[in-house]
C-alpha angles and dihedrals in degrees: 000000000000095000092172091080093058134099122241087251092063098045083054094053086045103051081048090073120100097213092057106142128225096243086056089057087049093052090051091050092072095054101125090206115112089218092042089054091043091063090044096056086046089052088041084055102039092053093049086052085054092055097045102053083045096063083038087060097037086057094046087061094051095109084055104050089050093049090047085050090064088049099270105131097155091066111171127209109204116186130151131205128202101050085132115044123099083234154024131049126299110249117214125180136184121204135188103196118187104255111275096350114169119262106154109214099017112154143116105337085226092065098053131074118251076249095065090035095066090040086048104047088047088059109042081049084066107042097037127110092215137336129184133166145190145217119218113192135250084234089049093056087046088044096049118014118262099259088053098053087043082063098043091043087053091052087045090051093053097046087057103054111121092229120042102259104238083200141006131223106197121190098239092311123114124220111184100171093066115121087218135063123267154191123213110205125195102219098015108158083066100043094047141062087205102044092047088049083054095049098054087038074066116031082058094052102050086042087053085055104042086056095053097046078045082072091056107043102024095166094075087054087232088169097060097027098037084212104302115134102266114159097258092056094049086045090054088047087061104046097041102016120227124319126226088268081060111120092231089193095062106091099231093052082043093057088047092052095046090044097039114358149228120315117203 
């Protein structure tokens, strides 16, 4: 290929291809056009950030490669999200990922934009093997303490998976009732493919929530603070007291109802 005779918009369609050959890049090196050497040392640098995120993700799905070595292939990731907020329900999900399948930018649903979160949760939809999730109540976690309905939401999220889990991977949370064996991880969503997959399943579901009940009760912000205790939200409690999505066993919600009130 006589790539000399080429514009610059074709070099650029053709450094967009994912078959280019490296004889073909060599070639190009020797361009002696600026603009020509210019799209070579992007592609140079485009291709090292692929790598790169490759070996980050084939060590993120370590856990799960040891515990496929032993003869576990349905491997879970179980994470929740919304342990801390004053409303709203506590998310779990449970995810089987193929071992080592390809999701560019997975990681901890606390470190991605809202942005990255949406593209990611289409796509682990897609890829994965099975997901589930469950929503535990704002009158469960009264009812029961928060921790308590983390737990119960993760045993909910489990038994719900499609495909019967061989192993679970939990993020720090143990889980002894299981019929499976598992590993609890401190920092998970970190450490796993499948728990960090879990985590943003999630994160995107309890953020969907919190926007519709936004809608209802605009005055807490629901839809910018998701239910954490930002200023504007406690300011909100004070002035209007807890709705009916409030965690009244959280002390700060507990000190509005018993200053303001309840609204329907």
């Amino acid at each position: 290929m006589d790539t000399t005779k080429m514009t610059v918009g074709q070099i650029t369609s053709l450094l967009s291809q994912k078959n280019i050959t490296l004889d073909i890049i060599e070639t190009l090196k020797n361009d002696v056009r600026l603009s020509v050497k210019r799209l070579v040392t992007k592609w140079e640098s485009n291709q090292q950030k692929v790598q790169q995120e490759k070996e980050r993700l084939h060590t993120l799905f370590e856990n799960e490669r040891q515990l496929c070595a032993q003869g576990y292939t349905l491997v879970a990731g179980v994470d929740e999200v919304g342990r801390g907020p004053l409303a709203g329900p506590v998310v779990v999900a449970a995810v089987i990922l193929p071992l080592d399948c390809y999701l560019p930018g997975l990681n901890d649903s606390k470190k991605l934009t809202a942005g990255q979160r949406e593209k990611l949760y289409g796509q682990i939809k897609n890829a994965a093997i099975a997901v589930s999730s469950s929503v535990v109540s704002v009158e469960t976690i009264d009812d029961i303490n928060i921790y308590q309905a983390t737990i119960l939401g993760m045993y909910q999220a489990v038994e719900k998976v499609a495909l019967v889990p061989q192993a679970v991977l939990i993020d720090a949370v143990p889980l002894p009732k299981l019929k499976m064996p598992y590993k609890s991880i401190i920092g998970g969503d970190q450490l796993s493919a499948a728990i960090a997959a879990a985590s943003i399943i999630a994160k995107v579901e309890r953020d969907q929530i919190m926007n519709e009940l936004d809608s209802s009760y605009p005055m807490y912000g629901f839809s910018r603070n998701k239910g954490y205790g930002t200023e504007e939200h406690m300011n909100a409690l004070s002035q209007y007291g807890a709705c009916v999505y409030h965690r009244k066993s959280f002390a700060p919600v507990k000190a509005a109802v018993e200053a303001v009130g309840i609204i329907g």
